[in-house]
N, C-alpha and C positions, 0 to 999 in steps of 0.2 A: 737264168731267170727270164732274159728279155726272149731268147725262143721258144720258152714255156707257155708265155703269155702271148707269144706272134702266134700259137698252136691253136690254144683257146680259142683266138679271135678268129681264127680262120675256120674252126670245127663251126663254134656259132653261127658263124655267117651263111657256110655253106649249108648247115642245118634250117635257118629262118629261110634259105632263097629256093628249098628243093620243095615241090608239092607236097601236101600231106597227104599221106597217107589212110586210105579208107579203112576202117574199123569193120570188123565182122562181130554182128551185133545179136541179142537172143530176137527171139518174135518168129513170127508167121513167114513166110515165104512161097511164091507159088513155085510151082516147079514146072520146066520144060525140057526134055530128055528125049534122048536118042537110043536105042537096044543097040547092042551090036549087032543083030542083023540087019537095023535101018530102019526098024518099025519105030513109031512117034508113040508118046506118052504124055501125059500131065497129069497135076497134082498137085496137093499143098508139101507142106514141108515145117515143121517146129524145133527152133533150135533153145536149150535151156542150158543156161551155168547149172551145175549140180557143183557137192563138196569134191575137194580134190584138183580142182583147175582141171574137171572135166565138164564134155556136153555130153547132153542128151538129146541126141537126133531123132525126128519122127515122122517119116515120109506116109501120105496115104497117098497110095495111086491105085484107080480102080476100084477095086474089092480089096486090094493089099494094102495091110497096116503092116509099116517095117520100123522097129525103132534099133540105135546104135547109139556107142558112145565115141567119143570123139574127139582131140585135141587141138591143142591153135598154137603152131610156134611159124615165127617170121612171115605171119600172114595168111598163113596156110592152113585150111581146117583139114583134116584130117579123121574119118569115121569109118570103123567096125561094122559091119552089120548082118545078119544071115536071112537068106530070103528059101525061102522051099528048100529048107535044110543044107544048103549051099554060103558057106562064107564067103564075104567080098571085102572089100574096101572102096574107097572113094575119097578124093582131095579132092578141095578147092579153094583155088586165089583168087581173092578179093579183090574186086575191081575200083575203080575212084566211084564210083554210083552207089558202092556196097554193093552190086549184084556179084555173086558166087559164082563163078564158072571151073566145074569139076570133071574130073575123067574117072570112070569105075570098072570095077572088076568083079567078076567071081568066078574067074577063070574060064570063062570060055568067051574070050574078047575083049574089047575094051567099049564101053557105052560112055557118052556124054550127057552133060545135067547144065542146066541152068539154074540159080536159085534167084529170085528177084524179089526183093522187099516190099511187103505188102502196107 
């Protein structure tokens, strides 16, 4: 019993003394992103709880509206999405500011995203 309770006090402790951790939250986002060829982009970005402990992602960049769904386990979002009949993906981990930094795919490379809370 007494090392049950030395366990306790020690998970507690180390738990109140480590940073918290940043929340990935619904709202607006601007976006700043990288092609895989190197070319620059910007743009907003909508993230929304729907049922199911899913998102709903909605990038406009340019002339292109993309929407994805998308989930959030240990910090990490995670979203679906098909852009000119092409499927991708894209994660990303949540910084201590809440800003989003993601790596993406749709198979011919890998592009990088910023998401920064508006």
């Amino acid at each position: 019993m007494r090392l049950l309770r030395t366990l306790l006090f020690a998970a507690a402790f180390l738990a109140a003394t480590l940073p918290a951790q940043a929340q990935i939250r619904e709202g607006l986002y601007t976006v700043e992103g990288q092609n895989p060829d190197g070319t620059i982009y910007e743009g907003t970005f909508s993230l929304q709880a729907v049922p199911g402990a899913s998102w709903l992602a909605v990038w406009q960049v340019g002339g292109a509206r993309v929407a994805g769904l998308g989930l959030i386990q240990a910090g990490v979002l995670a979203v679906s999405f098909v852009i000119e009949g092409r499927p991708g993906i894209v994660a990303y981990e949540v910084q201590s500011d809440g800003t989003l930094r993601g790596i993406w795919t749709t198979g011919g490379g890998l592009g990088t995203e910023t998401l920064t809370p508006r």
